[in-house]
N, CA, C and O atoms as CSV, one atom per row, in Angstrom:
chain,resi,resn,atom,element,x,y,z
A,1,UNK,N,N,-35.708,42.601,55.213
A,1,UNK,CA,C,-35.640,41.199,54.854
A,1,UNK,C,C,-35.718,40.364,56.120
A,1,UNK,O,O,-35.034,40.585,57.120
A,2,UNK,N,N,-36.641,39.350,55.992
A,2,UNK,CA,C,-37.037,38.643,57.357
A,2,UNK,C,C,-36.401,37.150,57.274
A,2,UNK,O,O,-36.341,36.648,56.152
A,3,UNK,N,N,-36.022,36.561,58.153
A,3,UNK,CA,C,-35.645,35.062,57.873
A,3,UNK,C,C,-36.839,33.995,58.465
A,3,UNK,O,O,-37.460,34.408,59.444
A,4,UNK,N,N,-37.020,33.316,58.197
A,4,UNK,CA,C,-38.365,32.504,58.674
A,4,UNK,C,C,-37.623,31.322,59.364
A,4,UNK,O,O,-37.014,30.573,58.600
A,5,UNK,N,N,-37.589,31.090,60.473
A,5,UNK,CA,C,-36.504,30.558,61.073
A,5,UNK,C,C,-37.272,29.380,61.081
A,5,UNK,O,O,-36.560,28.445,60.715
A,6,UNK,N,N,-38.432,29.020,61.343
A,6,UNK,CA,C,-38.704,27.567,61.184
A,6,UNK,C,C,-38.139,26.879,59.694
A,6,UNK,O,O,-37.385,25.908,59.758
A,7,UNK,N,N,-38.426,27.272,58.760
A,7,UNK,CA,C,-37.525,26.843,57.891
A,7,UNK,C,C,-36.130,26.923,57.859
A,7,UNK,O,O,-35.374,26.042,57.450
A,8,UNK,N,N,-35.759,28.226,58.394
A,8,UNK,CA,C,-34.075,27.523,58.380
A,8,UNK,C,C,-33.651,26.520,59.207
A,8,UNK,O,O,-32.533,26.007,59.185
A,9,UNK,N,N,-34.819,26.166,60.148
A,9,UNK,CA,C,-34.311,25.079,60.978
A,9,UNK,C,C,-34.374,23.602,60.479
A,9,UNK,O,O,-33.428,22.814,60.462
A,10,UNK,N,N,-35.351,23.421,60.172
A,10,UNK,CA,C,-36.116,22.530,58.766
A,10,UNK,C,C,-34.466,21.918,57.560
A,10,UNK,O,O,-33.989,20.806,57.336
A,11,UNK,N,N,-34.119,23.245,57.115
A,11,UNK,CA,C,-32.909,23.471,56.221
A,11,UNK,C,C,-31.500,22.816,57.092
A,11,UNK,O,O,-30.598,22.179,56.548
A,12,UNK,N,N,-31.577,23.149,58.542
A,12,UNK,CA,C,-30.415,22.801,58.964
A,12,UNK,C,C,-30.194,20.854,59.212
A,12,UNK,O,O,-29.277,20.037,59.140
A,13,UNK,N,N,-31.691,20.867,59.531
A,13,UNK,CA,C,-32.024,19.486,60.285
A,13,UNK,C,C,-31.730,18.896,58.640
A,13,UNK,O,O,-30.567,18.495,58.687
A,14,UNK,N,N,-32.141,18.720,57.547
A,14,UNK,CA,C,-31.678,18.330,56.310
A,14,UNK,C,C,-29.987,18.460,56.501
A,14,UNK,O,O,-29.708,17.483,57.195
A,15,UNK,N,N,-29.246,18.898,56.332
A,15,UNK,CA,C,-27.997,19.272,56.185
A,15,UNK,C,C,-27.563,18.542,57.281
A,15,UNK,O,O,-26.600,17.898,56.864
A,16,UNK,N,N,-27.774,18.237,58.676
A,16,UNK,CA,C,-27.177,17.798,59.648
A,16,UNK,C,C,-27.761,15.998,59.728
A,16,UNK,O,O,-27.260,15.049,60.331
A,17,UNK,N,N,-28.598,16.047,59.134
A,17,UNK,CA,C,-28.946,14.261,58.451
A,17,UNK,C,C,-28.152,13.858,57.404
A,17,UNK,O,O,-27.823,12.674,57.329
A,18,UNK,N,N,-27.662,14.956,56.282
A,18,UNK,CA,C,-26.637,14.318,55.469
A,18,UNK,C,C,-25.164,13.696,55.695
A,18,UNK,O,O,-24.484,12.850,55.114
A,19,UNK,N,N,-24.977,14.675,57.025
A,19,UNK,CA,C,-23.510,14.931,57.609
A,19,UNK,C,C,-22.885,13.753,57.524
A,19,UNK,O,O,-21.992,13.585,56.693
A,20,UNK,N,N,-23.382,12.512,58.613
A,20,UNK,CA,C,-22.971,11.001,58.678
A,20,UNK,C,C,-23.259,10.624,57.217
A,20,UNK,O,O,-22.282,10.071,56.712
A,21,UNK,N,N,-24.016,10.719,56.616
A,21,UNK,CA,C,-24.148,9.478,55.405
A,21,UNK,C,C,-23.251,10.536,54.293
A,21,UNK,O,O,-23.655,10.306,53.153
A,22,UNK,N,N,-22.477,11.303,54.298
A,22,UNK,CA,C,-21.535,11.713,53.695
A,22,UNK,C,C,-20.281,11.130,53.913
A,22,UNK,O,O,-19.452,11.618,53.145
A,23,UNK,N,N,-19.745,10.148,54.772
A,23,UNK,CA,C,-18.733,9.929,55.344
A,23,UNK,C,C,-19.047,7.692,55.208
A,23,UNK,O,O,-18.322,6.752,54.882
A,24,UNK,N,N,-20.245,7.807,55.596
A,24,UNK,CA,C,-20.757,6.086,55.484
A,24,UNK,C,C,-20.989,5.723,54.302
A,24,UNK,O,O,-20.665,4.579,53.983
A,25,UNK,N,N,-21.646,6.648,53.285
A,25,UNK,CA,C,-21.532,6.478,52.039
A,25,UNK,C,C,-20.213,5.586,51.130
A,25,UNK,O,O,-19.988,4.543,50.515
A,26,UNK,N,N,-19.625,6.805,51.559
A,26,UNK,CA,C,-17.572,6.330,50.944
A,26,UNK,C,C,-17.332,5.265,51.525
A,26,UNK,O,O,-17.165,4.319,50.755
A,27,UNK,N,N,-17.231,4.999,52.804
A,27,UNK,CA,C,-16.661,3.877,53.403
A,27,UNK,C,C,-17.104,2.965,53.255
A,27,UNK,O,O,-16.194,2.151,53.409
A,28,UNK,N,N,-18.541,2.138,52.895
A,28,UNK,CA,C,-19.161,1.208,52.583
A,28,UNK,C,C,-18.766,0.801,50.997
A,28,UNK,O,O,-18.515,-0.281,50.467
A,29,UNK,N,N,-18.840,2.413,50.411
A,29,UNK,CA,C,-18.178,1.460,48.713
A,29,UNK,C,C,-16.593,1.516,48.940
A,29,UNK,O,O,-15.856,0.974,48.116
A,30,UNK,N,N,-16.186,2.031,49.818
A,30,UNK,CA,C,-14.567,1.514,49.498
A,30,UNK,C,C,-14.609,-0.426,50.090
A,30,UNK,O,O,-14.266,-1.481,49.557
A,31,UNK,N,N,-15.064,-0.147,51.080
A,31,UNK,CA,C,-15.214,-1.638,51.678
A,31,UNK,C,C,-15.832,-2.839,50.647
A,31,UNK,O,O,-15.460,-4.007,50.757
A,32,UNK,N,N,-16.682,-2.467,49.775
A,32,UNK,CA,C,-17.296,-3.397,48.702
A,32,UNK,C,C,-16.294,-3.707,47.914
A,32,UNK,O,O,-16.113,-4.834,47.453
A,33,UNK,N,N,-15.258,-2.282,47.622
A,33,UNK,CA,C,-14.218,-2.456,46.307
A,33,UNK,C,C,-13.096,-3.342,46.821
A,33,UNK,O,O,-12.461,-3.913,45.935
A,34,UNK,N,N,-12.656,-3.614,48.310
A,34,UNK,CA,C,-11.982,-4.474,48.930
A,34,UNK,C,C,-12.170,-5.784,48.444
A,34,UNK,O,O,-11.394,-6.605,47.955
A,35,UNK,N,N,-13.399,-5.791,48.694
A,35,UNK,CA,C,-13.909,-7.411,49.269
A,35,UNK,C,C,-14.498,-7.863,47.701
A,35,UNK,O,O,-15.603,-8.385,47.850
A,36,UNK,N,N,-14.133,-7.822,46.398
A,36,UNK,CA,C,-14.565,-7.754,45.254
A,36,UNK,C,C,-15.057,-9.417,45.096
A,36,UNK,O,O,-16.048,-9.698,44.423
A,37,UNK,N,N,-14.516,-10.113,45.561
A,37,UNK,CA,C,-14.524,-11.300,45.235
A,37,UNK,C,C,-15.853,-12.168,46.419
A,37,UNK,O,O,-16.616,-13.069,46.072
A,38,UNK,N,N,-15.772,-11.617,47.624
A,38,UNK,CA,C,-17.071,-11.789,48.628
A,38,UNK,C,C,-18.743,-11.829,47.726
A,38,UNK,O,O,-19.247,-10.975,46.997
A,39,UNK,N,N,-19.349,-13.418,48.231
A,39,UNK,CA,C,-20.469,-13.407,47.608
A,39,UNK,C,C,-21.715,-11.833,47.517
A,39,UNK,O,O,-22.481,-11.475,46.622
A,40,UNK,N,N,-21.444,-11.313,48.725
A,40,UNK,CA,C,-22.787,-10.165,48.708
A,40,UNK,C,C,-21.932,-8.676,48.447
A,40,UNK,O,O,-22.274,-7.629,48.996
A,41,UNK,N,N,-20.872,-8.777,47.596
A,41,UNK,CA,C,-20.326,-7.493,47.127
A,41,UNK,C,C,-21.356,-6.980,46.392
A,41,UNK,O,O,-21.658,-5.840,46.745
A,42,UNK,N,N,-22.091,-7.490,45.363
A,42,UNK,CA,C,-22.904,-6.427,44.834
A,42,UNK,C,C,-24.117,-5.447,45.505
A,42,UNK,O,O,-24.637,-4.426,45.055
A,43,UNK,N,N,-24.356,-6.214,46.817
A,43,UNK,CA,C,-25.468,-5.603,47.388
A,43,UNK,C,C,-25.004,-4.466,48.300
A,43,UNK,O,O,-25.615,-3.451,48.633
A,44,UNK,N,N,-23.354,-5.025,48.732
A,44,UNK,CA,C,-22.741,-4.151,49.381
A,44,UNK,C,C,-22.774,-2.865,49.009
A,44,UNK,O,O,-23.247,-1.871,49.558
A,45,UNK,N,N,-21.987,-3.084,47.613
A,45,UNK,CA,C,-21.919,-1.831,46.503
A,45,UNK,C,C,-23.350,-0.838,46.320
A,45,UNK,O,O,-23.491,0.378,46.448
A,46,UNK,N,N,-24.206,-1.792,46.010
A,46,UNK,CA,C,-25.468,-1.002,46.268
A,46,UNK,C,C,-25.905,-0.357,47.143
A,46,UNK,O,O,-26.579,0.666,47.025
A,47,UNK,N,N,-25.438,-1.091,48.502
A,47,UNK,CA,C,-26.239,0.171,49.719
A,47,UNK,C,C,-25.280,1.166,49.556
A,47,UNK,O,O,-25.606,2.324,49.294
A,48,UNK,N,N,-23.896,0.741,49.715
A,48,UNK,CA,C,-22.934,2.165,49.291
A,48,UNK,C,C,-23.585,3.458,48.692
A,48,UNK,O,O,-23.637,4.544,49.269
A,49,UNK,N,N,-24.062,3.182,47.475
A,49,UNK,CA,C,-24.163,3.520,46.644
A,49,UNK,C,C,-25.534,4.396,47.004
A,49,UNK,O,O,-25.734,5.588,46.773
A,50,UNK,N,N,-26.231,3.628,47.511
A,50,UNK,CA,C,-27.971,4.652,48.072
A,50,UNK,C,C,-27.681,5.280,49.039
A,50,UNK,O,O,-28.472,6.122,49.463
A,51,UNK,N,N,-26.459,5.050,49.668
A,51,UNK,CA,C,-26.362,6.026,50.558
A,51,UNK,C,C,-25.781,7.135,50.336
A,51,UNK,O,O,-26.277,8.239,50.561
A,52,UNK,N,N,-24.577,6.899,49.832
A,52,UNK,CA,C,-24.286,8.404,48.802
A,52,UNK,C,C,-25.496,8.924,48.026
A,52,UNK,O,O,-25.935,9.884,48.660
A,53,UNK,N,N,-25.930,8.794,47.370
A,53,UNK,CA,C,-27.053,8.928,46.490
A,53,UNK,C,C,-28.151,9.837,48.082
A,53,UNK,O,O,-28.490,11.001,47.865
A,54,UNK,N,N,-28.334,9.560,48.692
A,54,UNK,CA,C,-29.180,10.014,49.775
A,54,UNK,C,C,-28.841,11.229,50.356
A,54,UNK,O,O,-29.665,12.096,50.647
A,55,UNK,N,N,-27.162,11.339,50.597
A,55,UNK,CA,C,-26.881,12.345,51.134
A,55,UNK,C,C,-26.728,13.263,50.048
A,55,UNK,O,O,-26.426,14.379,50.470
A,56,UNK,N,N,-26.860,13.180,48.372
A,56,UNK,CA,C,-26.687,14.258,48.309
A,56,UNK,C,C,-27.928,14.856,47.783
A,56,UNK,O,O,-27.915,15.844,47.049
A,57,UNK,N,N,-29.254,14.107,48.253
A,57,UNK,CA,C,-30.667,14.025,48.261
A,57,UNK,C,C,-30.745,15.555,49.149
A,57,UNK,O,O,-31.149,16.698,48.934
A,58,UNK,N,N,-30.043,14.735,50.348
A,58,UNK,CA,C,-30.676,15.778,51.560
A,58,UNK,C,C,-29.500,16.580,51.426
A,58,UNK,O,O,-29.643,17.180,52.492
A,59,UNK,N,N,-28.323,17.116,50.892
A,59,UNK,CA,C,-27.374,18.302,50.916
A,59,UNK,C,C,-28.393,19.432,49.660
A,59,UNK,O,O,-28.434,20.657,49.552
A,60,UNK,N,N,-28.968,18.520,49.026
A,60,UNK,CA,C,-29.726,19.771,47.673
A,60,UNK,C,C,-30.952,19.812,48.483
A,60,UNK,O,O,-31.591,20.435,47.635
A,61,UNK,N,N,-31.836,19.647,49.477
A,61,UNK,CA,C,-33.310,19.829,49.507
A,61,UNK,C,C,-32.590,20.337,50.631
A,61,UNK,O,O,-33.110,21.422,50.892
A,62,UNK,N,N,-31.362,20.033,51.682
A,62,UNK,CA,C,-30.975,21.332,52.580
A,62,UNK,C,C,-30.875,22.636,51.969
A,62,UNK,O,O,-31.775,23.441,52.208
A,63,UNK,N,N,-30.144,22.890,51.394
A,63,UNK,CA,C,-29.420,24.075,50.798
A,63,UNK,C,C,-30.643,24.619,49.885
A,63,UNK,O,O,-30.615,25.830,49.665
A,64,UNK,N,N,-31.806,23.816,49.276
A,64,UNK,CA,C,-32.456,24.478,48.626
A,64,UNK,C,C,-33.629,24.856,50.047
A,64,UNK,O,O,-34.259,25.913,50.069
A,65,UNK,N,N,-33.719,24.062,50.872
A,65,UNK,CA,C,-34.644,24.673,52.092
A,65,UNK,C,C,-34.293,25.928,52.750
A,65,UNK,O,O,-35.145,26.673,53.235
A,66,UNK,N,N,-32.913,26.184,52.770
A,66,UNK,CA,C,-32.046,27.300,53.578
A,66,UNK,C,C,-32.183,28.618,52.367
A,66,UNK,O,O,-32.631,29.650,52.868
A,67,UNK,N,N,-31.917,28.695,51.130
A,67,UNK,CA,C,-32.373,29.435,50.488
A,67,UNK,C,C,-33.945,29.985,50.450
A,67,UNK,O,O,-34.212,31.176,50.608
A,68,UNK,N,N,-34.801,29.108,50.254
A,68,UNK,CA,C,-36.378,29.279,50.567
A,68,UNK,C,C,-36.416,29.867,51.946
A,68,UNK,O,O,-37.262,30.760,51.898
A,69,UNK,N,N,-35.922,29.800,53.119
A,69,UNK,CA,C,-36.208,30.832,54.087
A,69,UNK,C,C,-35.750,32.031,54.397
A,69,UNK,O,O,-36.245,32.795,55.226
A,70,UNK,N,N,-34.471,32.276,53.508
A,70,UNK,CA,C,-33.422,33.172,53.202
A,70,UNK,C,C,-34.279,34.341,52.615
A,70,UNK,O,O,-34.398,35.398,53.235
A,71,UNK,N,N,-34.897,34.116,51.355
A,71,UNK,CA,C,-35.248,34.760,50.151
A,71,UNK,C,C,-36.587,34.729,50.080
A,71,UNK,O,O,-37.048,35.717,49.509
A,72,UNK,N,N,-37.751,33.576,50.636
A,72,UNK,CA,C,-38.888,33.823,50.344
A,72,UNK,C,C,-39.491,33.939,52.144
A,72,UNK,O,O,-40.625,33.564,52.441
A,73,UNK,N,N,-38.936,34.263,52.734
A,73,UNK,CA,C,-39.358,34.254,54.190
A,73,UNK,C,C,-40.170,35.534,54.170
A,73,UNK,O,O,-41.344,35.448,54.532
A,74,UNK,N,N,-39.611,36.909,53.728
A,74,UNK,CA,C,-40.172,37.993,53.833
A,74,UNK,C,C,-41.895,37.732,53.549
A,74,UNK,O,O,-42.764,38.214,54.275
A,75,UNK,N,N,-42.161,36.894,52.373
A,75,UNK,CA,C,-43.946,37.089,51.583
A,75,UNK,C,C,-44.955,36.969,52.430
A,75,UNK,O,O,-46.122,37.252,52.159
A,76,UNK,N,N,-44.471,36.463,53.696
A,76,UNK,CA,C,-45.483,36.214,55.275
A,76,UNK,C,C,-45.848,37.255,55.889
A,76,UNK,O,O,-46.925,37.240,56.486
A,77,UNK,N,N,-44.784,38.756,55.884
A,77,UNK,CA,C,-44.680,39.592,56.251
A,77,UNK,C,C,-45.207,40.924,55.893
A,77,UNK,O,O,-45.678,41.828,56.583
A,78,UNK,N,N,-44.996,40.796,54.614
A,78,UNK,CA,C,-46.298,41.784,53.865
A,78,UNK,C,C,-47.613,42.480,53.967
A,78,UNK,O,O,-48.072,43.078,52.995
């Protein structure tokens, strides 16, 4: 069984782009839920919201990239 390391690198660089917007995500909608009454809360809420939404974009196309070099790396090798 071979690992195709350009893709696991590919896989890591996904996973290590989610890292921060796993953490900015939360803090931007807790900060919107503060400020409820502030004219641009809803837009606030919204980027919150795409940003969570983003990271867990890139935690599933990581983890599904890291599997794909895991498991289909060998078919090069054949």
């Amino acid at each position: 069984m071979a690992t195709d390391k350009n893709i696991l690198a590919k896989g890591v660089k996904y996973l290590a782009g989610a890292l921060p917007l796993l953490f900015l995500g939360p803090v931007i909608i807790n900060s919107a839920f503060k400020n409820v009454k502030h004219p641009l809360y809803p837009y606030i809420l919204g980027l919150g919201i795409i940003i969570a939404l983003a990271a867990m974009f890139l935690i599933f196309k990581g983890i599904m990239t890291l599997v794909k070099s895991l498991f289909d790396g060998d078919k090069n090798n054949q």
